[in-house]
OpenMM code with the backbone's topology and positions (N, CA, C; nanometers):
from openmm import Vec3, app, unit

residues = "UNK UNK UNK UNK UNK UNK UNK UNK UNK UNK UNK UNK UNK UNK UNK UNK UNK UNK UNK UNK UNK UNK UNK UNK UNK UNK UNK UNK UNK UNK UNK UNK UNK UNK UNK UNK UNK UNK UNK UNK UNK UNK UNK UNK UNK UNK UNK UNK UNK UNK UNK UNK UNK UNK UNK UNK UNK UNK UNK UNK UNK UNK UNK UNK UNK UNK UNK UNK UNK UNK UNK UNK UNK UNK UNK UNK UNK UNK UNK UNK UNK UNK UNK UNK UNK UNK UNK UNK UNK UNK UNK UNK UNK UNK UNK UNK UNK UNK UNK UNK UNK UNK UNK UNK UNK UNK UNK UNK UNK UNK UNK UNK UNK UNK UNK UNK UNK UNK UNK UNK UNK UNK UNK UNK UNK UNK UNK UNK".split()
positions = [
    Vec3(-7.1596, 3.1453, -10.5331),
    Vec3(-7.2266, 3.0178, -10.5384),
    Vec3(-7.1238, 2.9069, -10.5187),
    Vec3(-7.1610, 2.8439, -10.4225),
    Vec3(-7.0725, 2.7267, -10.4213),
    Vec3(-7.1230, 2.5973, -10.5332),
    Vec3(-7.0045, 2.5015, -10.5333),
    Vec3(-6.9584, 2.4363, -10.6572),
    Vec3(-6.9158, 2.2709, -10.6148),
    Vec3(-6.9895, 2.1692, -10.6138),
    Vec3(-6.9471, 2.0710, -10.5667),
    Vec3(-6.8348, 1.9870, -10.6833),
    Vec3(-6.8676, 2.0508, -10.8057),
    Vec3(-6.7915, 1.9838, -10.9011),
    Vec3(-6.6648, 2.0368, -10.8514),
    Vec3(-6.6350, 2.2088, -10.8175),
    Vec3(-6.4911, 2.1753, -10.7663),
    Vec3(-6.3796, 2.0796, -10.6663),
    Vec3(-6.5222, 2.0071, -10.6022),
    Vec3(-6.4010, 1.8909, -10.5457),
    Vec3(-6.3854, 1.7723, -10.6528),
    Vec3(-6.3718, 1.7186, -10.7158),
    Vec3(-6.3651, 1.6824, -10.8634),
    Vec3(-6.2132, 1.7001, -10.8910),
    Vec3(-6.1541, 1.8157, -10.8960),
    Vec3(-6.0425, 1.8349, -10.9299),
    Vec3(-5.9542, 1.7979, -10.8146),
    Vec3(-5.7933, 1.6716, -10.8638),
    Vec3(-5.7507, 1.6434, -10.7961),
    Vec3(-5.6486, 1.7378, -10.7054),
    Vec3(-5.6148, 1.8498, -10.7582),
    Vec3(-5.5622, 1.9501, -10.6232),
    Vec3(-5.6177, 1.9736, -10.5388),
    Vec3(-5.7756, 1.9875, -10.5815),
    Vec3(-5.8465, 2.0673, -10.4446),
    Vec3(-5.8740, 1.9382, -10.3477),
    Vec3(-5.9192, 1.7667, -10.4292),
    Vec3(-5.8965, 1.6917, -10.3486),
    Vec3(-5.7759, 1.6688, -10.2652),
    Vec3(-5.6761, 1.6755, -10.3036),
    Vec3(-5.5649, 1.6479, -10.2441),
    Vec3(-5.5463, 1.7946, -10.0933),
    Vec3(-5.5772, 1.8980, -10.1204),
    Vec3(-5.6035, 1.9971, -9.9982),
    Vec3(-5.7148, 1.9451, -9.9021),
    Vec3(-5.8113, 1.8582, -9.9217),
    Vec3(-5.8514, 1.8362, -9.8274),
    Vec3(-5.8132, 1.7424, -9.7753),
    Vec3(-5.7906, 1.6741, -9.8860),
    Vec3(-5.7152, 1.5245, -9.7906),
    Vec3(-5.5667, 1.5788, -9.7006),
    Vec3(-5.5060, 1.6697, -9.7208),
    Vec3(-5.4392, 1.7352, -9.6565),
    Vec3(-5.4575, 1.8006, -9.4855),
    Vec3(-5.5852, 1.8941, -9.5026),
    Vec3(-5.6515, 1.9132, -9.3980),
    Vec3(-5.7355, 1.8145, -9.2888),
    Vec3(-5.8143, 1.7411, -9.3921),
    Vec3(-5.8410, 1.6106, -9.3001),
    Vec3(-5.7218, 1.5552, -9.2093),
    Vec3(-5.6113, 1.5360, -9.2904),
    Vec3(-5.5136, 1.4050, -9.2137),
    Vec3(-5.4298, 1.5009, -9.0936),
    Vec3(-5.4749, 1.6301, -9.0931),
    Vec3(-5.4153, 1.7161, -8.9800),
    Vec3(-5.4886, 1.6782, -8.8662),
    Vec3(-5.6169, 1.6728, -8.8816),
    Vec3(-5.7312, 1.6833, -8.8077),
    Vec3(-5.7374, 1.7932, -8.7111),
    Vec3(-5.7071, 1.9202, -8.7757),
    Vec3(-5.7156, 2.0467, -8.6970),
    Vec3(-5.8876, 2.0313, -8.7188),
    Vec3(-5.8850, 2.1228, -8.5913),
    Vec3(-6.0568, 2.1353, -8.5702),
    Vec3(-6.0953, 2.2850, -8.5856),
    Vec3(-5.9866, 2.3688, -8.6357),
    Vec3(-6.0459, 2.4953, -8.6696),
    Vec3(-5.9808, 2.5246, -8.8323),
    Vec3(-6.0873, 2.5757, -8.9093),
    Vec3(-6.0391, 2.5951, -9.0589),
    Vec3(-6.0812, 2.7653, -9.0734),
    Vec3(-5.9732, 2.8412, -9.1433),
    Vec3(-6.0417, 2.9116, -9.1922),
    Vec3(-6.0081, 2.9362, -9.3578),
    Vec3(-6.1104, 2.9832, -9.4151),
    Vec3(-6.1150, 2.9890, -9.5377),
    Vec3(-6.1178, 3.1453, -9.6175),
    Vec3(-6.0913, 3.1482, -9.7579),
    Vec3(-6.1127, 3.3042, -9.8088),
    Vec3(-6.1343, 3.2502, -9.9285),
    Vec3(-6.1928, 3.3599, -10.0049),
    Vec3(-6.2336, 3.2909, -10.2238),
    Vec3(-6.1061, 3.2890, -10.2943),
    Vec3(-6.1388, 3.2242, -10.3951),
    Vec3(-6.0649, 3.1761, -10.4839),
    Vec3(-6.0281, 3.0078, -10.5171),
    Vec3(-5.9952, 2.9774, -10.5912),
    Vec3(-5.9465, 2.8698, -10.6548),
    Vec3(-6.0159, 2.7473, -10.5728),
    Vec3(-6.1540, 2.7913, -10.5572),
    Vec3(-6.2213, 2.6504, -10.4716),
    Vec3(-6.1621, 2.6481, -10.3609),
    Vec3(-6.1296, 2.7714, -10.2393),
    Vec3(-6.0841, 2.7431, -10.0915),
    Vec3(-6.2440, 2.7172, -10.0139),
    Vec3(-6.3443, 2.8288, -10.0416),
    Vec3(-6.4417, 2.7501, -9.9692),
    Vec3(-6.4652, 2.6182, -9.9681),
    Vec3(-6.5247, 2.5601, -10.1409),
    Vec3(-6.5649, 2.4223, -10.1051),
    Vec3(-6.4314, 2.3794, -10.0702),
    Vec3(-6.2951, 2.3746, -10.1048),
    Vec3(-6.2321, 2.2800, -10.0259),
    Vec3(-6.2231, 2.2562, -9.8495),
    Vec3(-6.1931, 2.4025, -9.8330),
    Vec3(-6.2271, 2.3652, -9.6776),
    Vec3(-6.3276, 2.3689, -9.6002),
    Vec3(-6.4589, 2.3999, -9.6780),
    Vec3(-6.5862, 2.3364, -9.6378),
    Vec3(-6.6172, 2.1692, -9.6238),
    Vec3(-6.5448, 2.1233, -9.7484),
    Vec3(-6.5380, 1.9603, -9.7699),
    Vec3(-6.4653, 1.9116, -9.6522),
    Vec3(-6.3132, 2.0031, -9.6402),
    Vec3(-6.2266, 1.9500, -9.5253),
    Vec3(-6.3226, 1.9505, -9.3473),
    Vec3(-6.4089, 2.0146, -9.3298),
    Vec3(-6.4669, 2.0691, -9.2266),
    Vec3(-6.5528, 1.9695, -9.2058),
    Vec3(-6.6359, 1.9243, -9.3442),
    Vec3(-6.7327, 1.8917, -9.3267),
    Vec3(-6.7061, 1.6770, -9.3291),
    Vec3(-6.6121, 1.7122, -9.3649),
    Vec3(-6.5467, 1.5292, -9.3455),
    Vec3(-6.5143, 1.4953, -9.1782),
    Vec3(-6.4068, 1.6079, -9.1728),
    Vec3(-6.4111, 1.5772, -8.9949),
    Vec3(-6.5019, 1.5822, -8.8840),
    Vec3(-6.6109, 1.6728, -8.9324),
    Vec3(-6.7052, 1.6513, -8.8237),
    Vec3(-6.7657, 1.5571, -8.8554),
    Vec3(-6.8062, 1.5136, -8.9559),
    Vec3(-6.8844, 1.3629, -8.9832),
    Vec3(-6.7719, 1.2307, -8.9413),
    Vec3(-6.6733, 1.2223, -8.9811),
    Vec3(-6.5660, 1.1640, -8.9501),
    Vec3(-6.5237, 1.1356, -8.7763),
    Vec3(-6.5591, 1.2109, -8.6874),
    Vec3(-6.5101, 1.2330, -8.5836),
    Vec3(-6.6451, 1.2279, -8.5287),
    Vec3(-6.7576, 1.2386, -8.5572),
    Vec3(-6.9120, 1.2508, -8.5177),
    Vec3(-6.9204, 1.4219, -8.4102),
    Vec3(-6.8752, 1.5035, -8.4591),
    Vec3(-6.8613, 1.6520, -8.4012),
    Vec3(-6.9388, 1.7397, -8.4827),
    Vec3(-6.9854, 1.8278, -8.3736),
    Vec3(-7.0784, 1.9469, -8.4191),
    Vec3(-6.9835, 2.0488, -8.5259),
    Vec3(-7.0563, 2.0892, -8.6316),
    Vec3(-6.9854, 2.1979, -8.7628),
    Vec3(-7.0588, 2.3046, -8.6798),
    Vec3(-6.9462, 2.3969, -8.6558),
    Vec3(-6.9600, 2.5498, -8.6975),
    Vec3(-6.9350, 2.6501, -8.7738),
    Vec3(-6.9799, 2.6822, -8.8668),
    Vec3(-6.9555, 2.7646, -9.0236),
    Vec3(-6.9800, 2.9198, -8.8959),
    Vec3(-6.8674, 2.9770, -8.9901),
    Vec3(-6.9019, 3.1214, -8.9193),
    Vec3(-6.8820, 3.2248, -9.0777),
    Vec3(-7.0002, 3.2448, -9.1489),
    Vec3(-6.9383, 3.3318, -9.2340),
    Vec3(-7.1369, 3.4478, -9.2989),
    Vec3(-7.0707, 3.4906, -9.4213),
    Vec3(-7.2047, 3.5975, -9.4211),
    Vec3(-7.3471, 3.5285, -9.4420),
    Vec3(-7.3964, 3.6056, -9.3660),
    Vec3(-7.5462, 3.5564, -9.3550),
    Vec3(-7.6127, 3.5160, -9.5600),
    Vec3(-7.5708, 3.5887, -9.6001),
    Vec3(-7.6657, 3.5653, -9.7452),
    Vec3(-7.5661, 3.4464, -9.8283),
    Vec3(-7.4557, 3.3819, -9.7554),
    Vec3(-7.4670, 3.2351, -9.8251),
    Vec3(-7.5092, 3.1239, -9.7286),
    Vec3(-7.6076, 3.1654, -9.6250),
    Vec3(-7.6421, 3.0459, -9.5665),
    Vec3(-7.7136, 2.9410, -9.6164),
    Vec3(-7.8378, 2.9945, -9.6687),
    Vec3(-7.8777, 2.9076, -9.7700),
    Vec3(-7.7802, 2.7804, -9.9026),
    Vec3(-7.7133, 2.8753, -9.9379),
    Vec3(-7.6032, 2.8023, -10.0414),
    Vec3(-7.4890, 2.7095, -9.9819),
    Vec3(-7.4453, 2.7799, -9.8333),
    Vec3(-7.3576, 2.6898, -9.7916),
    Vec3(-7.4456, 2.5431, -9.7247),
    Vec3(-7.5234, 2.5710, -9.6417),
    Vec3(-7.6227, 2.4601, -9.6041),
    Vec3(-7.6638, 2.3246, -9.7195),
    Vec3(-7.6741, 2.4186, -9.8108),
    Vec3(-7.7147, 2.3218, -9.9723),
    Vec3(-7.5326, 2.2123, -9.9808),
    Vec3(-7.4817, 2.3058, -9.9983),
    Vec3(-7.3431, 2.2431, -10.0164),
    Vec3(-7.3142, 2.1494, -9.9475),
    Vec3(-7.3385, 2.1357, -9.8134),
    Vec3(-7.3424, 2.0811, -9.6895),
    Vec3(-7.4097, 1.9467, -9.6783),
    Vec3(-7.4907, 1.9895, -9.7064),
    Vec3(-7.6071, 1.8512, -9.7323),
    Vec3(-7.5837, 1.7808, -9.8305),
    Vec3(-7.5119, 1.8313, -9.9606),
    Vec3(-7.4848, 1.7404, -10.0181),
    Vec3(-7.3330, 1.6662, -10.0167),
    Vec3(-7.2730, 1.7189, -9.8944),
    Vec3(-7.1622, 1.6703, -9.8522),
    Vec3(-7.1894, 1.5590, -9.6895),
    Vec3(-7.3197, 1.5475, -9.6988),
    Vec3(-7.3820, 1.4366, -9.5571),
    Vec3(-7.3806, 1.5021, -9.4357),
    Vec3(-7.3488, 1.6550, -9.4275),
    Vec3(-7.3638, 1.7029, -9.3190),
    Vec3(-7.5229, 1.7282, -9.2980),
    Vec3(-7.5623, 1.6395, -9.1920),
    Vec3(-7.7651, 1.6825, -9.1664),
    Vec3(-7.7414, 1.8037, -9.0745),
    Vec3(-7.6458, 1.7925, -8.9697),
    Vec3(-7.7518, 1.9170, -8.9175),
    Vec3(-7.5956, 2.0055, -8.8863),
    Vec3(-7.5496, 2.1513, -8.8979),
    Vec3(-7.4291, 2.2088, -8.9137),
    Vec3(-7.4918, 2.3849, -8.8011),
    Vec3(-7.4393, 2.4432, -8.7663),
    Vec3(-7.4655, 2.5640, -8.6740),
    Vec3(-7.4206, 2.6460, -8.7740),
    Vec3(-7.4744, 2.8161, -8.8262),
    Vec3(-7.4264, 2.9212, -8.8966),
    Vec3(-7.4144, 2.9936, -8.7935),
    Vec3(-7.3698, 3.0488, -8.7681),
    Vec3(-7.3973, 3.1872, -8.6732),
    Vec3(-7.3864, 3.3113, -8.7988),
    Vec3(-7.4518, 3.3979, -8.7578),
    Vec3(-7.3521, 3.5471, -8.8500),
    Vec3(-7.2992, 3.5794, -8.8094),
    Vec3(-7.1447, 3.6740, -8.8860),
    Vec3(-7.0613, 3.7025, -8.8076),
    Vec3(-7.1062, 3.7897, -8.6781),
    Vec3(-7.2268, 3.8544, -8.6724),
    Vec3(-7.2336, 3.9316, -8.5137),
    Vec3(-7.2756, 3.8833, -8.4419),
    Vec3(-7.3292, 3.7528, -8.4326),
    Vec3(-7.3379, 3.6285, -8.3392),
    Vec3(-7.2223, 3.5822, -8.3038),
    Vec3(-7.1699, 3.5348, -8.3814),
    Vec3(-7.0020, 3.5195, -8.3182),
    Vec3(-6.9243, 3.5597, -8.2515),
    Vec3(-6.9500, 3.6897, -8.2969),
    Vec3(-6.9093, 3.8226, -8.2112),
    Vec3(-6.9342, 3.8151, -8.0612),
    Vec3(-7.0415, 3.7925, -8.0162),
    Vec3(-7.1149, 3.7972, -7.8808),
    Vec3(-7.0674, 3.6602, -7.8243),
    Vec3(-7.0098, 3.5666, -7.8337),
    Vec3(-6.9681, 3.4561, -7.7929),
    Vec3(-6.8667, 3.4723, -7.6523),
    Vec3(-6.8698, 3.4608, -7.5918),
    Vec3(-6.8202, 3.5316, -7.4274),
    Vec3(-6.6655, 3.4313, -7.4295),
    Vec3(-6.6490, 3.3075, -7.4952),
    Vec3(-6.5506, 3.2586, -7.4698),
    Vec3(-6.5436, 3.1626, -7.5779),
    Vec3(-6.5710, 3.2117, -7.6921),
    Vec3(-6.5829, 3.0851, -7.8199),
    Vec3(-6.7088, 2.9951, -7.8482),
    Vec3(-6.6111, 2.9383, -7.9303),
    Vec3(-6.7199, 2.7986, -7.9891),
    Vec3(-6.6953, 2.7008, -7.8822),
    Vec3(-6.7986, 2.5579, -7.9045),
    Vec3(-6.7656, 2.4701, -7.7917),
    Vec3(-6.6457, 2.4155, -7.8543),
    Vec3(-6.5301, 2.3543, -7.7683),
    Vec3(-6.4318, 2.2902, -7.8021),
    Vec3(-6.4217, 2.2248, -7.8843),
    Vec3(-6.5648, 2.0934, -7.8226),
    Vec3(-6.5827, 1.9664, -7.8737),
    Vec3(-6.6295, 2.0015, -8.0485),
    Vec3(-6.6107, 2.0661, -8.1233),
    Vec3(-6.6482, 2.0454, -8.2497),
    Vec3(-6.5511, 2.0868, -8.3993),
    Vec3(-6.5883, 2.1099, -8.4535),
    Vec3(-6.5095, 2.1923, -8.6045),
    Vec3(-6.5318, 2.3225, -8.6411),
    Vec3(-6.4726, 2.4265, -8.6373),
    Vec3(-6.4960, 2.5503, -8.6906),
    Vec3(-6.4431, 2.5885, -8.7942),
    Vec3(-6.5252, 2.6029, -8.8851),
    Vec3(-6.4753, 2.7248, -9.0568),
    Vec3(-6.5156, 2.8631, -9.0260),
    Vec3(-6.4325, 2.9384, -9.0180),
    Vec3(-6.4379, 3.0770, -9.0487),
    Vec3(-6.4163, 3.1284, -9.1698),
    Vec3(-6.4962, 3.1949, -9.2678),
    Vec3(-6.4420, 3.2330, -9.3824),
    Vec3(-6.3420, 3.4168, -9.3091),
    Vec3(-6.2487, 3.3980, -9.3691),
    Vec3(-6.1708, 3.5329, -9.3546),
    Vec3(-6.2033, 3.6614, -9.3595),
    Vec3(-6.3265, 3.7064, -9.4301),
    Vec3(-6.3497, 3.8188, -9.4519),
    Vec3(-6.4230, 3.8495, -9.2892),
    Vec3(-6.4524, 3.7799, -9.2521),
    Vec3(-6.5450, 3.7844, -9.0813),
    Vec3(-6.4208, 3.8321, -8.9834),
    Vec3(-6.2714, 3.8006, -9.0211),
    Vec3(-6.1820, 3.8543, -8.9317),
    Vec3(-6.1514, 3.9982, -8.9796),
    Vec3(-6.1879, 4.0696, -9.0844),
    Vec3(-6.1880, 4.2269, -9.1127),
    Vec3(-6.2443, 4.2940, -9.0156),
    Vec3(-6.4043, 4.2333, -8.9418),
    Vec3(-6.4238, 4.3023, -8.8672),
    Vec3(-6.3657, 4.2571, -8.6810),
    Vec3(-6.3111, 4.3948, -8.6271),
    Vec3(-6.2407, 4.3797, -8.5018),
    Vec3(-6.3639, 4.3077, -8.4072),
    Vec3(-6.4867, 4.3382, -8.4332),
    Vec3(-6.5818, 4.2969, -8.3177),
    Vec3(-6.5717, 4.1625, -8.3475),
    Vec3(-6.5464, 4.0801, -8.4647),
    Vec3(-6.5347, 3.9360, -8.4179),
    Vec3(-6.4163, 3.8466, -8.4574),
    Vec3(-6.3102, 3.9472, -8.4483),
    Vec3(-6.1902, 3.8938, -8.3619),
    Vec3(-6.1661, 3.8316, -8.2597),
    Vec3(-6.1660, 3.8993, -8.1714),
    Vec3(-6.0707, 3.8284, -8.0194),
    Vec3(-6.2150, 3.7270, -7.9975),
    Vec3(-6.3408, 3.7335, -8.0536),
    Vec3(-6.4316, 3.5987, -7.9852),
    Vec3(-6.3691, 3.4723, -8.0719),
    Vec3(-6.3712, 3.5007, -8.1627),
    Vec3(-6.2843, 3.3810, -8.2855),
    Vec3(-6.1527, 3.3667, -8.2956),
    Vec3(-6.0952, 3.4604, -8.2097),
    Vec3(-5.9106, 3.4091, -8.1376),
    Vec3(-5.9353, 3.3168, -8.0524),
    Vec3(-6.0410, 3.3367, -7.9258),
    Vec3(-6.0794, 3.2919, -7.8193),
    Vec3(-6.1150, 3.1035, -7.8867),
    Vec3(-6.1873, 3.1126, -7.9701),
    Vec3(-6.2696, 2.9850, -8.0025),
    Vec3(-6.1357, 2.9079, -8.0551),
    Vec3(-5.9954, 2.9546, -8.1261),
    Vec3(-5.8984, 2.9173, -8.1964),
    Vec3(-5.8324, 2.8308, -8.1435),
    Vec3(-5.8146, 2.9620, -7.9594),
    Vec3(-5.7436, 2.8953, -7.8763),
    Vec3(-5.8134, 2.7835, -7.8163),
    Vec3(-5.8930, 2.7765, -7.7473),
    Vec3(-5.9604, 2.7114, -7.6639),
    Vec3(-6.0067, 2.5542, -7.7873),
    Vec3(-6.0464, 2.5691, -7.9042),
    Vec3(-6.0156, 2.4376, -7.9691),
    Vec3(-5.8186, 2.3753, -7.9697),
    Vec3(-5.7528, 2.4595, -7.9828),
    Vec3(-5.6103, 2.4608, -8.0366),
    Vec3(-5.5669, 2.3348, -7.8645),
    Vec3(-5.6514, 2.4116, -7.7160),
    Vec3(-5.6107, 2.3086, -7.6355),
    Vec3(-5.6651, 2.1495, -7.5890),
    Vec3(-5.7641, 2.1486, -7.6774),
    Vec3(-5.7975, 2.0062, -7.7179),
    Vec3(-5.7659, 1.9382, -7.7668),
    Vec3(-5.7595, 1.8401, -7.7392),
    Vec3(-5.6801, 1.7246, -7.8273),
    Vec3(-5.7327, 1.6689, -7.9190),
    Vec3(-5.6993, 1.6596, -8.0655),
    Vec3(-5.7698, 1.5737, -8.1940),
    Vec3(-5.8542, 1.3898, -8.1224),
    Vec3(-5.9824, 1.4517, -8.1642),
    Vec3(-6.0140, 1.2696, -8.1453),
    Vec3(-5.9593, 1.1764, -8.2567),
] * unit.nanometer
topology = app.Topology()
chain = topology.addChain("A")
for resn in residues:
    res = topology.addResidue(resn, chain)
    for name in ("N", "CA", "C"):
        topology.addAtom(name, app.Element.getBySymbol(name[0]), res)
């Protein structure tokens, strides 16, 4: 379950304000110590921030919960894929936006090299 009170605490604020001021456009995340909501918060500032499409790439049964989280972070409208949607992606995500991957989605090899692909191909865009 995600936790909005964990951005509340000034470390985890200070990690996003961290990630924000990079303005990398690809995040990925794993559990513990508030890394989702932080770099959900971080994800979800820059695409509102930058006016860019969110792509969350993580398991289908927190879509509901992450969406909730989301919304109450001003993101209206954000893309989930599941990870085997991702998978099938022929050359990534679109450039133009923000991607969170939670980590456990890179365990599986089938959606690897599509989410290397999306890494690179954001990595040669330039921050707006």
């Amino acid at each position: 379950m995600l936790n909005a009170a964990e951005l509340e605490h000034s470390a985890v604020q200070a990690c996003v304000d961290a990630l924000v001021g990079t303005r990398v456009r690809l995040l990925l995340y794993d559990h513990g110590l508030a890394g989702r909501e932080a770099l959900l918060a971080a994800a979800a500032r820059l695409a509102v921030t930058a006016g860019l499409p969110l792509t969350v790439v993580d398991a289908e049964a927190l879509r509901d919960d992450t969406t909730a989280f989301l919304g109450r972070l001003g993101v209206a409208h954000h893309v989930f894929p599941a990870p085997a949607e991702a998978a099938c992606w022929p050359t990534g995500f679109t450039p133009h936006g923000v991607l969170a991957v939670h980590a456990d989605v890179l365990l599986d090899p089938a959606g690897q090299e599509p989410l290397a692909a999306a890494a690179r191909e954001g990595a040669t865009e330039s921050p707006t």
